[in-house]
C-alpha positions as CSV (number, residue, x, y, z in Angstrom):
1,X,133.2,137.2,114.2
2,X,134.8,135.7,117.3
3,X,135.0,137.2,120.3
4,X,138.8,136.1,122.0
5,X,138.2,134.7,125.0
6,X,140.5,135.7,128.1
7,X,142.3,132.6,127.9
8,X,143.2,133.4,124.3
9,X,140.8,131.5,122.8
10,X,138.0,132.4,120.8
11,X,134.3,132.2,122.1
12,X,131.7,131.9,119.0
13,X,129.7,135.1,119.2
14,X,125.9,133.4,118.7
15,X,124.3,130.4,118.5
16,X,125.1,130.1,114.6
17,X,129.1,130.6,115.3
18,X,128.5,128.0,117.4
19,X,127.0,125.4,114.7
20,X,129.5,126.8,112.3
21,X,132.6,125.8,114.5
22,X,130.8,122.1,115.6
23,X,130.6,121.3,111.7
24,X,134.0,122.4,110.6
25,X,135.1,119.8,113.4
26,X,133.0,117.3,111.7
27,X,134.0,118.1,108.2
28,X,130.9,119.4,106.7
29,X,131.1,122.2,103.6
30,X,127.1,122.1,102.7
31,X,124.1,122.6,105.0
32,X,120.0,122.0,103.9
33,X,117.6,124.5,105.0
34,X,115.1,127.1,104.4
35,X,115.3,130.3,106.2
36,X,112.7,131.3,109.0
37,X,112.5,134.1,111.8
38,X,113.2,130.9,114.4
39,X,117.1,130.3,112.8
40,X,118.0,133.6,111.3
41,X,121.3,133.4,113.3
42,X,122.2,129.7,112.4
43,X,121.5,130.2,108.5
44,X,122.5,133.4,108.4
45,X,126.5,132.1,110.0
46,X,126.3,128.9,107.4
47,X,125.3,131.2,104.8
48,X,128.8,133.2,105.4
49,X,130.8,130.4,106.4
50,X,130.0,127.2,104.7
51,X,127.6,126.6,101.8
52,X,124.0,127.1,102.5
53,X,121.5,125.3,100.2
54,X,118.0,127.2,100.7
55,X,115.8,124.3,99.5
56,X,112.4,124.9,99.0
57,X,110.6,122.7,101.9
58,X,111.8,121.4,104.9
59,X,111.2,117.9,104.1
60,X,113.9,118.7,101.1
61,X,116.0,120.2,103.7
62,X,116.1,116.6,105.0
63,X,116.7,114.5,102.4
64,X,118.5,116.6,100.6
65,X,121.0,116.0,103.7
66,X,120.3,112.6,104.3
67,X,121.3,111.9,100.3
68,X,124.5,114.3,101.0
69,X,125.4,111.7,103.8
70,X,124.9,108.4,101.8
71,X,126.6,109.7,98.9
72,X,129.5,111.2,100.8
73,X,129.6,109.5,103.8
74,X,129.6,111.8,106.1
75,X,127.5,114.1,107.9
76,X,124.4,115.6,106.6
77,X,122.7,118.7,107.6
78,X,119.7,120.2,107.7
79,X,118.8,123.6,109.3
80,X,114.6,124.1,109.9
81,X,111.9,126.0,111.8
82,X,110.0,125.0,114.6
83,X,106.4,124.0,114.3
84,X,105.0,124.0,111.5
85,X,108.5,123.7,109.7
86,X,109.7,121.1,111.8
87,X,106.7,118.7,111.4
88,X,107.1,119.2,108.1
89,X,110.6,117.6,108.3
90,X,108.9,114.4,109.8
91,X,108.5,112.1,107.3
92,X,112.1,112.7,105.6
93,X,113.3,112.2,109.4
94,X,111.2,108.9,109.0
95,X,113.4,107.7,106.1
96,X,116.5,108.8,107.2
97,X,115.7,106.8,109.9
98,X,114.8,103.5,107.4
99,X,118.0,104.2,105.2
100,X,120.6,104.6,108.2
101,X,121.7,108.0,107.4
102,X,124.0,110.3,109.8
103,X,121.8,113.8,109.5
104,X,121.9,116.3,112.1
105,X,118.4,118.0,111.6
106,X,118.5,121.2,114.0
107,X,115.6,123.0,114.3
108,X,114.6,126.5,115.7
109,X,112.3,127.1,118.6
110,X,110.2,129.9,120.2
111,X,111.7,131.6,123.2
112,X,112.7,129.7,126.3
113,X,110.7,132.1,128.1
114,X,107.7,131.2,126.6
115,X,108.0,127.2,126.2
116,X,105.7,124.7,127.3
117,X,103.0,127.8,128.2
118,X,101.1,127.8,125.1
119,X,100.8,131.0,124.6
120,X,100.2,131.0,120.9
121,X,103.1,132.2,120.2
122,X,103.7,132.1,116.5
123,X,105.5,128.9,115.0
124,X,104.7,127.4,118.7
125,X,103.4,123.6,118.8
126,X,102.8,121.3,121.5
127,X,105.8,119.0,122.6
128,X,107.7,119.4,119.5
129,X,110.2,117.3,121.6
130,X,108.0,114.9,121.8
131,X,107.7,115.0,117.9
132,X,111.5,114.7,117.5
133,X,111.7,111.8,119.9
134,X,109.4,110.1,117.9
135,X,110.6,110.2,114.2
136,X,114.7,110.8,115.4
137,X,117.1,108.2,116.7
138,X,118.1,111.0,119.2
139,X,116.7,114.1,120.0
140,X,117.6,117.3,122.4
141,X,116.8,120.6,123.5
142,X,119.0,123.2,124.1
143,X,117.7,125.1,127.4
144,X,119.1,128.2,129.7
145,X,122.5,126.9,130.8
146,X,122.7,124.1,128.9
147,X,126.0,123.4,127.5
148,X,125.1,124.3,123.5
149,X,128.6,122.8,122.4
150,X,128.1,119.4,124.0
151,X,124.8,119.3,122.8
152,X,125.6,119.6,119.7
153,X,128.3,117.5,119.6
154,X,126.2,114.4,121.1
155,X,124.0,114.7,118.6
156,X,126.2,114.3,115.8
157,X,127.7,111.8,117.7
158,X,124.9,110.3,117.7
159,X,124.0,110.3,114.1
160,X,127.3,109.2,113.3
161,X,127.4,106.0,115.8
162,X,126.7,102.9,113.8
163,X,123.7,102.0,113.4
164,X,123.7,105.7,112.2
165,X,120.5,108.0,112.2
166,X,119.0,111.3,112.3
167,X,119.5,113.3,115.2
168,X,117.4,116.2,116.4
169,X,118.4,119.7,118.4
170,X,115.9,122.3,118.7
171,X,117.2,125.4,119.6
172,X,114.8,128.2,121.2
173,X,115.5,131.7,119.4
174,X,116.7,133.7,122.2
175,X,119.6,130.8,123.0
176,X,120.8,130.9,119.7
177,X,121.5,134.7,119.4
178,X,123.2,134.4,122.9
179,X,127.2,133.9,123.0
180,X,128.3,130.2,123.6
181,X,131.6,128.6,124.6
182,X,132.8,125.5,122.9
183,X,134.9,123.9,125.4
184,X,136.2,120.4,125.6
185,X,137.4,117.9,123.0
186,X,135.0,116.7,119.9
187,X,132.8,113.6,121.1
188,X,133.5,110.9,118.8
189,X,130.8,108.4,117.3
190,X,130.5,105.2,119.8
191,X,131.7,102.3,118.0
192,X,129.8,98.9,118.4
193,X,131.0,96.5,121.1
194,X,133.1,93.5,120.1
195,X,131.4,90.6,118.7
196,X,131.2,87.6,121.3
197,X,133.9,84.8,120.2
198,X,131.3,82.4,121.4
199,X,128.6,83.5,118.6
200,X,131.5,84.1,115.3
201,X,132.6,80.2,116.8
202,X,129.2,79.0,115.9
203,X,128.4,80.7,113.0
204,X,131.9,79.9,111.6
205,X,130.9,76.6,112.1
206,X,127.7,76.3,110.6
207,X,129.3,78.1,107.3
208,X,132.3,75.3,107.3
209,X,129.7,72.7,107.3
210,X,127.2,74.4,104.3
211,X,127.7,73.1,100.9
212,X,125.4,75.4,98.8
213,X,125.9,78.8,101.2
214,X,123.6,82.3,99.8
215,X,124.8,85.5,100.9
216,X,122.3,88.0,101.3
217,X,123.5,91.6,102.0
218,X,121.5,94.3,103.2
219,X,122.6,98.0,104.2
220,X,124.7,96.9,107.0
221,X,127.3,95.5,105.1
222,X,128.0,98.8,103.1
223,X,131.0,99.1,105.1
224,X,132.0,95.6,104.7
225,X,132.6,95.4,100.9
226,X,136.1,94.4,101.0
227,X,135.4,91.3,103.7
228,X,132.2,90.4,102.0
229,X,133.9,89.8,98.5
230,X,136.4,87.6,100.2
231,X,134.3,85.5,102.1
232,X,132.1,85.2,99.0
233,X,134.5,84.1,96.8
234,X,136.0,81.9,99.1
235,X,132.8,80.1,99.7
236,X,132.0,79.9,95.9
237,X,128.6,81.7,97.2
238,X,125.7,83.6,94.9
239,X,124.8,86.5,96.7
240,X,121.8,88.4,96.8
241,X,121.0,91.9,97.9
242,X,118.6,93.9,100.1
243,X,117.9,97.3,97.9
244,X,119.9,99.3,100.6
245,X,122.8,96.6,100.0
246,X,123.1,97.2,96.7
247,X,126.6,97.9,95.0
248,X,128.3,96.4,98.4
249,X,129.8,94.0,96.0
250,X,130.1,95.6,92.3
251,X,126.6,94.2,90.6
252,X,128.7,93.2,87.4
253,X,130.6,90.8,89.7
254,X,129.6,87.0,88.3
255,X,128.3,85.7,92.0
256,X,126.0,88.6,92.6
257,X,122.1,87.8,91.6
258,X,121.7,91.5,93.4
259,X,117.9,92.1,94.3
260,X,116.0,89.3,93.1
261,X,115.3,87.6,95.6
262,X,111.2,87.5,95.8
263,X,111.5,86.8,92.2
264,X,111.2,83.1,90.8
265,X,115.2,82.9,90.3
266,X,115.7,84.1,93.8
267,X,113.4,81.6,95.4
268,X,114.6,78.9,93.0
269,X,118.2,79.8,94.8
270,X,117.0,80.1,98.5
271,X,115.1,76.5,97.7
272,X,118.1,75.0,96.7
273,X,120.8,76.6,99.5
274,X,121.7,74.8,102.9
275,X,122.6,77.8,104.3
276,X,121.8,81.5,104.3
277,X,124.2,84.1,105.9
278,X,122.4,87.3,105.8
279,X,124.5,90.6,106.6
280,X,122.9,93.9,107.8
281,X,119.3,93.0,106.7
282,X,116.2,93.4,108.1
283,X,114.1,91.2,105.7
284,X,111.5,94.3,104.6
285,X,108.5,92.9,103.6
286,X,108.8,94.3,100.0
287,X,112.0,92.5,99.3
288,X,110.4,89.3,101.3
289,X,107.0,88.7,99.4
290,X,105.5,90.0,102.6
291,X,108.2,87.3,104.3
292,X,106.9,84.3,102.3
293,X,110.1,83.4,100.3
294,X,111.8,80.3,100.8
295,X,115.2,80.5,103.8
296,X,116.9,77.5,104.6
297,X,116.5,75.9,108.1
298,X,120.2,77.3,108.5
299,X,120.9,80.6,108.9
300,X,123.9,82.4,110.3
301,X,123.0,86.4,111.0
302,X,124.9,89.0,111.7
303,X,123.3,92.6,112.8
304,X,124.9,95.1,114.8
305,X,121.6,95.3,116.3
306,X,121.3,92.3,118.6
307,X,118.1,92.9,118.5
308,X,117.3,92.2,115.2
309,X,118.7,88.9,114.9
310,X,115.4,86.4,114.3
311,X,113.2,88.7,114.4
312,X,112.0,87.8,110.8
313,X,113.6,84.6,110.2
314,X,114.8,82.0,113.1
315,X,118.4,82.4,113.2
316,X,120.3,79.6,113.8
317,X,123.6,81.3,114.8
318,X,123.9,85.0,115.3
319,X,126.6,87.1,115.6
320,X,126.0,90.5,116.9
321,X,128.3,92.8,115.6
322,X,130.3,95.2,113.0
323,X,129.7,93.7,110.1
324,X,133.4,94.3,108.6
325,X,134.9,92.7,111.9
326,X,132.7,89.4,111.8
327,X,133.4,88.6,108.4
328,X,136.7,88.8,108.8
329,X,136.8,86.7,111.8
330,X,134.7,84.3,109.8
331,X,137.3,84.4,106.9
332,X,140.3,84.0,109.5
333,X,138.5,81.0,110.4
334,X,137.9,79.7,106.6
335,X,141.4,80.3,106.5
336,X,143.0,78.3,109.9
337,X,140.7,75.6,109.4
338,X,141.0,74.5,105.5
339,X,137.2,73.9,105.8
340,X,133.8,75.4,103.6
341,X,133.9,74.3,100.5
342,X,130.6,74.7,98.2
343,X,129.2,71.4,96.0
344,X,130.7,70.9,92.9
345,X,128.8,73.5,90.3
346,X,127.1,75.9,93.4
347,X,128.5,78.9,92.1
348,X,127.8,77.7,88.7
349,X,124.1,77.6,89.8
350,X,124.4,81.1,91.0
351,X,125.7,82.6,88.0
352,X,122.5,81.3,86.0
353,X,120.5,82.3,88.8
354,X,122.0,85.6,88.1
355,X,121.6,85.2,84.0
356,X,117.8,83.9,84.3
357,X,116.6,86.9,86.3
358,X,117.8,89.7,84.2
359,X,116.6,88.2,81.2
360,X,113.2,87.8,82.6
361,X,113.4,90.9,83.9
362,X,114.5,92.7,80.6
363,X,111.6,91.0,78.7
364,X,109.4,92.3,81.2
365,X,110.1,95.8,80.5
366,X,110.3,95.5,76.9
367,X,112.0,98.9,75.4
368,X,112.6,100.7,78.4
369,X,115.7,98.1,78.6
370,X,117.2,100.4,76.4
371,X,116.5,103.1,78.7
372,X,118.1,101.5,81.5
373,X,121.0,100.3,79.5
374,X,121.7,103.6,78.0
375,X,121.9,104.9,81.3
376,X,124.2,102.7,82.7
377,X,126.4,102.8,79.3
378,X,126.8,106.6,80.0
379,X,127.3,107.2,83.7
380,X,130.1,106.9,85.6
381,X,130.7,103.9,88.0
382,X,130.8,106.6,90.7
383,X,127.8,108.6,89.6
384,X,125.1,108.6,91.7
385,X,121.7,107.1,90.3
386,X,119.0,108.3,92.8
387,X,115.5,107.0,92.1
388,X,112.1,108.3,93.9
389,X,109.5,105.9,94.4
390,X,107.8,105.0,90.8
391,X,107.2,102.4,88.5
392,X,110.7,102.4,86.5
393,X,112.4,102.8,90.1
394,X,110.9,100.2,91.4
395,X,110.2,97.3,88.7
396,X,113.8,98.0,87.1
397,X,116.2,101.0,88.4
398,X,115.7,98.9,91.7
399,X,117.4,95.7,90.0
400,X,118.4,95.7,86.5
401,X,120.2,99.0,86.5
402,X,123.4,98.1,87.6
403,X,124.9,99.4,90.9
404,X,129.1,99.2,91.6
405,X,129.4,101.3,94.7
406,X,126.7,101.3,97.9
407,X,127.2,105.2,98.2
408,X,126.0,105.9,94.6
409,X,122.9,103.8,95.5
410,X,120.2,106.8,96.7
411,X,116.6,105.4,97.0
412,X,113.8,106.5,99.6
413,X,114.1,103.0,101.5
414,X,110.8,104.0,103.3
415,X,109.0,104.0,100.2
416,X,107.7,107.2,100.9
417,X,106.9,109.0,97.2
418,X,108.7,112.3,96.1
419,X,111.6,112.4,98.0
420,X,113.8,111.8,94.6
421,X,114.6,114.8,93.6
422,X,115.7,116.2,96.6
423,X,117.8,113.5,97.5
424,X,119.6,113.3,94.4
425,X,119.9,117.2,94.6
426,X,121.9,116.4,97.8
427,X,123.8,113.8,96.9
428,X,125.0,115.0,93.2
429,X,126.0,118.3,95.4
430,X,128.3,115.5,97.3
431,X,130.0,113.8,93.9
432,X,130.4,117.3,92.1
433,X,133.2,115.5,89.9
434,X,130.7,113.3,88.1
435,X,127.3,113.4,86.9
436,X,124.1,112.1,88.5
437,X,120.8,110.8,87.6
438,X,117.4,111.2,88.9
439,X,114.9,109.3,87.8
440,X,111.3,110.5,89.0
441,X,107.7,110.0,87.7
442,X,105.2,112.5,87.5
443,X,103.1,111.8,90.3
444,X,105.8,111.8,92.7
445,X,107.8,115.3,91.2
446,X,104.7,117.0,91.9
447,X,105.3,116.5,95.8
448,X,108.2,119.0,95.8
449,X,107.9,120.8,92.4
450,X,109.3,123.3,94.0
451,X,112.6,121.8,94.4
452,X,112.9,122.6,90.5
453,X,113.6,126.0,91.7
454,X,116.8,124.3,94.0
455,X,118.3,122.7,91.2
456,X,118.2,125.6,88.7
457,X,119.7,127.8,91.6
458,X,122.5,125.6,92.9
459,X,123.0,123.9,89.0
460,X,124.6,120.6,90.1
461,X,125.7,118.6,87.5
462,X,122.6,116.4,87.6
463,X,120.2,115.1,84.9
464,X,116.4,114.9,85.9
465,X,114.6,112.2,84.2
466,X,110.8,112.6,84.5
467,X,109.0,109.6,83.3
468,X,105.3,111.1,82.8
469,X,102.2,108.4,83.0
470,X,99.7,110.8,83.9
471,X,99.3,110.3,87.8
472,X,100.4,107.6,90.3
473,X,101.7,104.7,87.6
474,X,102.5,101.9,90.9
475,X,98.6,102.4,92.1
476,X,96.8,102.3,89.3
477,X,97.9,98.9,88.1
478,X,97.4,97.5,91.3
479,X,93.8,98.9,91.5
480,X,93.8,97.6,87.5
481,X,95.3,94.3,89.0
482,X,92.6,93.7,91.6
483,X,89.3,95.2,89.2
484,X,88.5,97.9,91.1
485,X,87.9,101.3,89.4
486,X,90.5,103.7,89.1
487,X,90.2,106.3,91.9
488,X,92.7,108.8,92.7
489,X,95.3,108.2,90.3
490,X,95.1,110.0,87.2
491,X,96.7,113.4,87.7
492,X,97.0,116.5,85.7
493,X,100.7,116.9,84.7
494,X,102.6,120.2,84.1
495,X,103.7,121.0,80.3
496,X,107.7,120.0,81.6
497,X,108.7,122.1,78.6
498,X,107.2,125.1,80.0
499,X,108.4,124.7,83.6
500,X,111.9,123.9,82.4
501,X,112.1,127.0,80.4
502,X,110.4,129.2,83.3
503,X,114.0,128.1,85.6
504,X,115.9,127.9,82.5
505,X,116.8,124.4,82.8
506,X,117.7,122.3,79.3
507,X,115.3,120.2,78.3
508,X,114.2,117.4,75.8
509,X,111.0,115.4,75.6
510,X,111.6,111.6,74.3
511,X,108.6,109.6,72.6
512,X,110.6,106.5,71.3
513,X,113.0,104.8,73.7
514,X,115.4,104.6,70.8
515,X,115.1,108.8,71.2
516,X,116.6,108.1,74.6
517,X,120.3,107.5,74.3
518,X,120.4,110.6,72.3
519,X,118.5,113.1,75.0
520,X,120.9,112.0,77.7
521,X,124.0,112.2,75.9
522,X,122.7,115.8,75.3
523,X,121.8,116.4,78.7
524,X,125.0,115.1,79.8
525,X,127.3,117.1,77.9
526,X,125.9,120.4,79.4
527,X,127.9,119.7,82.8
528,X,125.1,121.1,84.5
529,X,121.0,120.7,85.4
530,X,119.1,119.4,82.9
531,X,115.4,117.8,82.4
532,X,114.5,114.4,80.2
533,X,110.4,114.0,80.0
534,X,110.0,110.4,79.5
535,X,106.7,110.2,77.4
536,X,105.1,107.2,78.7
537,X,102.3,107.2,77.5
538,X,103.4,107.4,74.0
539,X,106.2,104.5,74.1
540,X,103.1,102.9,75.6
541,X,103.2,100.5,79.0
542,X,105.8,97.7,79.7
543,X,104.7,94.3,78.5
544,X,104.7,93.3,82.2
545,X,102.8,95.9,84.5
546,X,104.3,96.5,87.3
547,X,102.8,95.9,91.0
548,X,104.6,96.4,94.4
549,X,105.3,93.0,96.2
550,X,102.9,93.8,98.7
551,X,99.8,92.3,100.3
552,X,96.6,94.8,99.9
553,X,94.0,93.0,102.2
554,X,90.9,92.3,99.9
555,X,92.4,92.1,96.8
């Protein structure tokens, strides 16, 4: 416990009394992590305090967090071991990075007596800092005499300050079994400058003058969704989406196309508009056709990174910014001036946009539509539909599956493969109140099979959907696509059955999409984890393969 200070006040009594205190300040109930000689003290005061998840991998540990944060918008934690344990953290650092989410990753680290020496000292690697630096929007050391506290306040700071991020502390061992003040007040997130009047003039401008206007909103307007409607509506605009944008404007709402916009209705729309206003996108090259589409000569951005305006596309106007306060400057000048309004049959135009795409998409996929619409039929608007990186995430659970609210929207934006299930782990741990989905393939389960374990232990209220295509579905039909042989892509699959039953999980196998509807109402009604194997193989391939949007050189 606590030690009273002589002032009164209480002094934490380690490093992990420490942690404890900084996240109660910043609201957070659930930490990530898996246990390690190098942050016995911090897991071992969350463990008593708060609620530690022991995942089964640091990488989990990560996204597991980073999900928790998107879903419940707040801060997301993860608790790891240096070297070895930290690295493997890395690449769900990476896409924390590429999804904007506020994680605080600390991570242990070998005495401070020993650091830098190279001693061999077990768990010891060279410049993890340097690691950190590299794959974390911020990154710190706690050293002798350092202010602990304050570091660890920065850092979440610092994850929390829009854009947000992940934010790395590595703590050496001895440091976090010593005693630690927290003095001071909390250090609050730094909010973005103003926009300049100067930039929403011209942009406000520019819109006034468009007759067929296109939205596109990326993941910097997810905490726009109110302003973004309006100005929509008021400009009669179709609006389409970025992946990470997804749900900022309900995807049932008429005007939204949603994430189509490499696809022929999409580039149809862009040919057609005088105007694009693109909010909080980046323009990846998967949701660009390697930046081939169509974007009108006009183009008003707004980023709160300055420095991302034109770097894809020329900007002709942009407004650097918070995405919430430049819309609604924009709409206050809609408003003064009486001016903006869209031809005659625009929006019209948009809603068919919106009409054509799904039905080619839906024809694409043949019976797997009633896959996707029996999931959609039976979750909650607010349940969270996470998605790792295969081919019914990414041909249809990426568009067609309908999103209503950005935080319920959980997909690895890096593209990395078999983060899914960890992510929606974390983030169905953040909506306890309603169920959540994970859809997964094979291939990409097998990554962190071990996460299995985590979801039988902590029994969130969370259905796993495995669809099971024998291997790595996405690369084999683009090495089908291109003629070359198959190499490296048909895998060995677990009996699902048998693994469910080894963490006694529920489970039922579907081999007809009609058997679907069934299975998840089944799965659903348990109120707790439960497994759907998808059996691709024998409701046989979509009528359209699917192959990534991507350019493979020599192909």
């Amino acid at each position: 416990m606590p030690e009273p200070s002589p002032s009164g006040g209480a002094h934490p009594a380690n490093g992990g009394d420490l942690l404890v205190a900084v996240l109660r300040e910043h609201g957070v109930e659930v930490v990530f992590g898996v246990l390690s000689v190098h942050n016995m003290p911090l897991v071992e005061a969350v463990d008593r305090e708060l609620r530690f998840v022991p995942v089964r991998h640091e990488a989990a540990a990560v996204n597991a967090a980073d999900a928790h944060a998107r879903a419940g918008g707040g801060l997301g934690v993860a608790l790891t071991s240096t070297g070895t344990g930290a690295g493997n953290a890395a690449g769900s650092l990476i896409e924390a990075q590429s999804g904007g989410a506020a994680v605080l990753h600390v991570t242990g680290q070998i005495d401070s007596r020993h650091l830098g020496l190279g001693r061999g000292v077990i768990h010891e690697t060279r410049d993890q800092a340097g690691m950190l630096r590299a794959v974390s929007k911020h990154a710190a050391t706690v050293l002798p005499g350092a202010d602990a506290g304050a570091i660890l306040r920065h850092a979440a700071a610092r994850a929390l300050s829009v854009p947000c991020g992940p934010a790395s502390v590595e703590w050496p061992i001895d440091l976090q079994y010593a005693a630690h003040p927290l003095d001071g007040p909390v250090c609050p997130p730094v909010p973005p400058p103003p926009a300049d009047p100067g930039q929403v003039a011209a942009a406000a401008h520019l819109l006034a003058a468009a007759r067929r206007p296109v939205i596109w909103a990326g993941g910097g307007a997810r905490g726009a969704r109110t302003e973004l409607r309006a100005l929509a509506e008021r400009l009669g605009a179709p609006v389409l989406t970025s992946n990470a944008g997804r749900g900022t404007i309900p995807e049932d709402h008429p005007q939204v196309v949603g994430n189509f916009a490499a696809g022929p209705a999409g580039r149809e729309l862009l040919g057609r508009a005088d105007l694009l206003l693109s909010v909080g996108t980046h323009f990846r090259s998967n949701e660009t056709a390697d930046h081939t589409i169509p974007v009108p000569s006009r183009h008003v951005q707004i980023d709160v990174d300055g420095r991302a305006i034109g770097r894809v596309f020329p900007a002709t106007a942009g407004v650097a910014g918070d995405a919430a306060e430049v819309l609604a400057a924009l709409l206050d000048s809609l408003d003064r001036t009486g001016e903006a309004a869209a031809d005659s049959g625009w929006r019209d135009a948009g809603i068919d946009a919106r009409r054509r795409a799904r039905a080619g998409l839906r024809a694409a996929i043949g019976p797997y539509a009633v896959i996707c619409d029996a999931i959609r039929a039976r979750l909650d608007r607010r349940s969270v539909v996470a998605r790792d990186v295969t081919i019914p995430s990414s041909q249809w659970g990426n568009r067609l599956l309908e999103i209503y609210d950005p935080a319920t929207n959980v997909f690895p934006l890096g593209g990395g493969i078999g983060q899914g299930l960890a992510m929606g782990i974390g983030a169905a741990l953040a909506t306890p109140d309603v169920p959540a989905l994970i859809i997964a393939g094979d291939g990409g389960l097998a990554v962190h099979l071990g996460e299995l374990g985590t979801l039988a232990q902590e029994r969130p209220w969370a259905v796993l959907v495995v669809f099971n295509d024998g291997g790595y579905g996405v690369l084999r039909n683009m090495q089908d696509a291109g003629g070359a042989p198959r190499s490296g892509v048909d895998l060995v699959a677990p009996d699902f059955a048998a693994l469910a039953a080894a963490y006694d999980l529920p489970f039922r196998r579907v081999t007809r999409a009609a058997e679907f509807p069934a299975a998840l109402d089944e799965s659903l009604a348990g109120g707790g984890p439960a497994v759907v194997e998808v059996d691709v193989r024998a409701i046989g391939p979509a009528p359209v393969p699917f192959t990534p949007p991507v350019t493979a050189p020599g192909r």
